[in-house]
C-alpha positions, 0 to 999 in steps of 0.5 A: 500500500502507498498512502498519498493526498487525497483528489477530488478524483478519489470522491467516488471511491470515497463514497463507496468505501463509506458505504461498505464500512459504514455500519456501526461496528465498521460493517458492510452497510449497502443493505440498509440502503436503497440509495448507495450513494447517500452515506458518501455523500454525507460523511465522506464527498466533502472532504474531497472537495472542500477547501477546509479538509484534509486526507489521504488515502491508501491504495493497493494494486487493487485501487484505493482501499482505504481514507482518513479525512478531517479538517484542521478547523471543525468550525470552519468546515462546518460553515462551509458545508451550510453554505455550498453542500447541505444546499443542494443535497436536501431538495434531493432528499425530502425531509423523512421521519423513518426511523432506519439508518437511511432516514437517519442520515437524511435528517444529518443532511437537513439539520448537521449536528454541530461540534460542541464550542467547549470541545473545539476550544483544545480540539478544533480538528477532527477526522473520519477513517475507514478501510476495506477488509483487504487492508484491515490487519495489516498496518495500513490503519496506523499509517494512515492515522499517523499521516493525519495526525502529522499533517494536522499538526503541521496547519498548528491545530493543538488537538484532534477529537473524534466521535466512536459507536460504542458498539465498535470497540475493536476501533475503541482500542485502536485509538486508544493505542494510537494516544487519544483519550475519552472525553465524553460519553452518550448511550451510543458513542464515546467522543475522544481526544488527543492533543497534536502539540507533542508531533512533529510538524511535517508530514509523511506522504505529502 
């Protein structure tokens, strides 16, 4: 595997690895929806195209397999999808009151949670990873969340968060490992943190 940035070209490929780790233990997701296209589009295709993200993704002889996508500026980000994304997704996607994963992601689309202010203030950064099984186990996971963290560090971001199901807790102790520590906690998930000032402020694959 080689890890480079991340193109506007990758956004298909972002999508579809997206939507084929996007149960809430890193699961195959297609069957709980019948637009395939729609959890891409919430949690992956912005970072492919807006100016205030962050990725790389690593590719294998098969293609791309695996991402990690976040921006320095949570805040920022978040304007920026009010402002160009959200808008022309939701005439596509009439408001729904389904109680199904789908119907779950549409009301993401029409109503974004917003990161709380407390939480940016030493963690303004976050980020989103996911691998196919083909890479799952072999390193490829470390090394793109070691790029990550080093090109964050490198916009001067003091810290990163995250937020995890609590269900996936083989991704949990992954974190864990990789320095972050909990933050806070709901029913469903866990927000955690790490801070970036102790990387090195270059970063490998750029």
């Amino acid at each position: 595997m080689i890890v480079r940035r991340t193109t506007a070209a990758d956004e298909p490929a972002l999508a579809d690895i997206c939507l084929r780790t996007g149960t809430e233990t890193g699961g195959d997701a297609t069957a709980e929806f019948t637009d395939h296209s729609l959890i891409g589009k919430a949690y992956a295709s912005p970072y492919a195209v807006s100016p205030h993200a962050l990725g790389f993704v690593g590719v294998d002889d098969q293609g791309v397999a695996g991402y990690v996508v976040g921006t320095p500026d949570t805040a920022a980000l978040e304007r920026w999808c009010e402002e160009h994304w959200w808008p022309a997704l939701r005439p596509r996607y009439p408001p729904t009151d389904a109680d199904t994963f789908e119907g779950r992601i549409i009301r993401h689309i029409h109503d974004p949670q917003r990161a709380d202010p407390d939480l940016l203030r030493d963690h303004p950064a976050h980020f989103h990873i996911d691998l196919l099984p083909r890479l799952q186990g072999h390193g490829a996971g470390k090394l793109l969340l070691t790029t990550m963290l080093h090109a964050l560090a490198a916009t001067g971001a003091p810290g990163v968060h995250l937020g995890v199901h609590r269900a996936n807790t083989r991704a949990i102790a992954f974190y864990h490992r990789m320095g972050f520590t909990e933050h806070t906690r709901t029913d469903a998930a866990l927000t955690l943190v790490r801070p970036l000032t102790d990387l090195e402020v270059s970063a490998p694959g750029r």
